[in-house]
Steps between C-alpha positions, in 0.01 A plus 500: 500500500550821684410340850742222448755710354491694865410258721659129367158383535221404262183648548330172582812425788410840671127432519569139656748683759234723590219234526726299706588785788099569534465104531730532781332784652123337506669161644580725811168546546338134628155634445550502084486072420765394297286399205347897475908581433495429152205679390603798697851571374384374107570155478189218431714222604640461892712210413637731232544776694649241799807400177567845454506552880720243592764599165513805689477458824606140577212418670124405491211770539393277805862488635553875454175571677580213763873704557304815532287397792783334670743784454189714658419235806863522628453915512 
């Protein structure tokens, strides 16, 4: 009650937030596969974690990781 009281957010909400930022930071790296995400940031489900993703993000895992190395090939 105390976190949400200072922060708006359930407990739960700000674990999923943070889960979701460190998926983004291992799909930078092309080396981790996709289906090690999951495990990594606490998840046993990818096409779970891929829902929560997309709410968030409005995109895939794939298409984020796709974006990256596009965004990186026209550097």
């Amino acid at each position: 009650n105390y976190l949400q009281k200072y922060t708006g957010k359930k407990f739960s909400q700000i674990v999923q937030e943070i889960r979701l930022k460190k998926a983004c930071n291992l799909l930078k790296d092309p080396n981790i596969p996709l289906d090690s995400i999951p495990a990594i940031v606490g998840y046993s489900d990818r096409h779970y974690l891929d829902k929560l993703f997309r709410q968030s993000y409005g995109v895939s895992l794939s298409k984020f990781r796709k974006g990256i190395a596009s965004n990186l090939s026209e550097l």
